[in-house]
N, C-alpha and C positions, 0 to 999 in steps of 0.2 A: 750398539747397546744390545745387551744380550736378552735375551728372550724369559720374562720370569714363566714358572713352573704351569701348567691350566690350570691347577688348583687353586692356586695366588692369583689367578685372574679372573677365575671366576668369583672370589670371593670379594677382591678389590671392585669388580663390578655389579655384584651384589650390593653393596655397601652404599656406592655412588648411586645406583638405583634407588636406595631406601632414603637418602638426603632429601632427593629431589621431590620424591614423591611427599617428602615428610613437608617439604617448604609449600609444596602445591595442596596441603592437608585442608587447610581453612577454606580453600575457593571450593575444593572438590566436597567438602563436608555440609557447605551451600546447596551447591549444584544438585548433590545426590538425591533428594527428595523428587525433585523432578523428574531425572533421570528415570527413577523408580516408576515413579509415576508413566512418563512417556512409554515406557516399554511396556507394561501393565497395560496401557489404552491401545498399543500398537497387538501386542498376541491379543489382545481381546477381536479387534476389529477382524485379524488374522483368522481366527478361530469363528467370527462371522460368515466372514468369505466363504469359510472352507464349507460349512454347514448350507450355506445358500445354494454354495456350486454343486456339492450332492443332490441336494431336492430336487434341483434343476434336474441333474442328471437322471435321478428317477421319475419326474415327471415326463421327462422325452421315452424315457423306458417302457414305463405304464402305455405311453401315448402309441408306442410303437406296437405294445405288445394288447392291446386294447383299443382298438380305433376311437376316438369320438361318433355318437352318433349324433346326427344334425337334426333333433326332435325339438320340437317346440308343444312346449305345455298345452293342452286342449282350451286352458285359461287364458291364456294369451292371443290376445287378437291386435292386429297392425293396420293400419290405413293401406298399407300397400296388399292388404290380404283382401281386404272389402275388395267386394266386384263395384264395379263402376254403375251409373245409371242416366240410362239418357232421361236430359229434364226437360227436351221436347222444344228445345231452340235452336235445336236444326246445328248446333257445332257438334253433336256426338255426344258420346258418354262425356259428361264431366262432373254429376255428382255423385261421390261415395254412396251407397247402400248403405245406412244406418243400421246398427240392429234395430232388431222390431220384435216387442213383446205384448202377447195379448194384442194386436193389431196395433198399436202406435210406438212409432221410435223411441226407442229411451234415450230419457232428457235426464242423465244422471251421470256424473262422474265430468268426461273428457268434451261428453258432448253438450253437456247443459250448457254454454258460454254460447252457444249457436243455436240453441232449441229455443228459447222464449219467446215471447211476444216482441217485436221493436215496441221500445220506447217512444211516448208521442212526446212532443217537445212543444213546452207553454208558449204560446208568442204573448199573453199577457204583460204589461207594462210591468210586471213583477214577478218573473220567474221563481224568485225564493219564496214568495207568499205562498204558507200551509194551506191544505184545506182547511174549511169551515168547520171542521170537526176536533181539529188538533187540539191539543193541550196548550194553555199561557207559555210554557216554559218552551215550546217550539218556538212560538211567534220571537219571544223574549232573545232565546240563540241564535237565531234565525241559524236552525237545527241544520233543515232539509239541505241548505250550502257547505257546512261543515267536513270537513272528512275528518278520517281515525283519529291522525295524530290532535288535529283543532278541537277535538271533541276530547280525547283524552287528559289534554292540557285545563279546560273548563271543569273537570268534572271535579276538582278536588272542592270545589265552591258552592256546587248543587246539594240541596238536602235529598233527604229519602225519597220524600212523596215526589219530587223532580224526578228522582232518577229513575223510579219505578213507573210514573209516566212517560218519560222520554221511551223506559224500554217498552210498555204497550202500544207506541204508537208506533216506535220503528217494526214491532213484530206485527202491527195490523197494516204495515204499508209496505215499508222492503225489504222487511226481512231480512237483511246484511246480518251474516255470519256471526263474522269480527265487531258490529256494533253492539251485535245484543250480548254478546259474551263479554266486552267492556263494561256495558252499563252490566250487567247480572255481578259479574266480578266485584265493581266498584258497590254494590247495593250493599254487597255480603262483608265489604269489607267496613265500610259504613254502618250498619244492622250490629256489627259486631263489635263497636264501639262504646 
């Protein structure tokens, strides 16, 4: 068979080219949204990378050309910074040096959880019974056993005069944080009713 001309074969291949792709038109006309899309997320992610790996790269730059200095803020104090303190039991240093202001440690922040008083613990047949001084509405919860959540759960059912004595007696006794900003909270939201 003889050989037709290139021009007649490129065109006749041209042609077959355009059939098939025309028959493949509808799946490809599907697909293409995606398509789009994929390549759109892929130079996006690309153009991440590439921005990351520079910063990087000027941050080693910077670092090279700039040492770190190994300073710590004059604010900042560590447990491993306190000098030690023998406590006179004969094993050595073993309690941290507290700071000390005005002559007594401060009991504020990291260290208060260690500073107070111990706790004495009622051996009374009734450990939850209030003092004699408390409000009805203690006895009535039996408050003093309650925590956050148990208290929080009660309170939508207490009136005012309840809640604003529940918060004087927790601020004349223990003073918890998180209780009297509850009960203060629920007053106001109550009050505003």
């Amino acid at each position: 068979m003889a050989t037709a001309p290139y021009g007649v074969r490129l065109l006749v291949g041209a042609a077959a080219t355009a059939i098939e792709e025309t028959r493949k038109l509808p799946q490809t006309i599907l697909m293409y949204p995606m398509t789009v899309v994929s390549q759109i997320a892929q130079l996006v992610m690309k153009v991440q990378q590439d921005v990351a790996d520079l910063v990087i790269k000027g941050d080693e730059t910077l670092e090279a050309m700039f040492p770190p200095k190994d300073e710590q803020p004059e604010w900042a104090t560590f447990d491993e910074d306190l000098d030690p303190v023998d406590d006179g039991d004969g094993a050595g240093a073993d309690v941290l040096d507290l700071p000390v202001r005005d002559g007594e440690r401060l009991t504020e922040g990291r260290y208060a959880l260690f500073s107070g008083e111990p706790e004495t613990v009622n051996t009374a047949p009734s450990a939850s019974t209030p003092p004699p001084t408390a409000p009805e509405i203690v006895a009535e919860l039996d408050y003093e056993s309650l925590t956050l959540a148990q208290l929080r759960a009660r309170l939508t059912s207490l009136r005012v005069p309840d809640l604003e004595a529940l918060l004087a007696y927790e601020e004349a006794n223990k003073a918890r944080a998180p209780f009297q900003t509850l009960l203060a909270n629920r007053i106001t939201r109550a009050s505003a009713k």
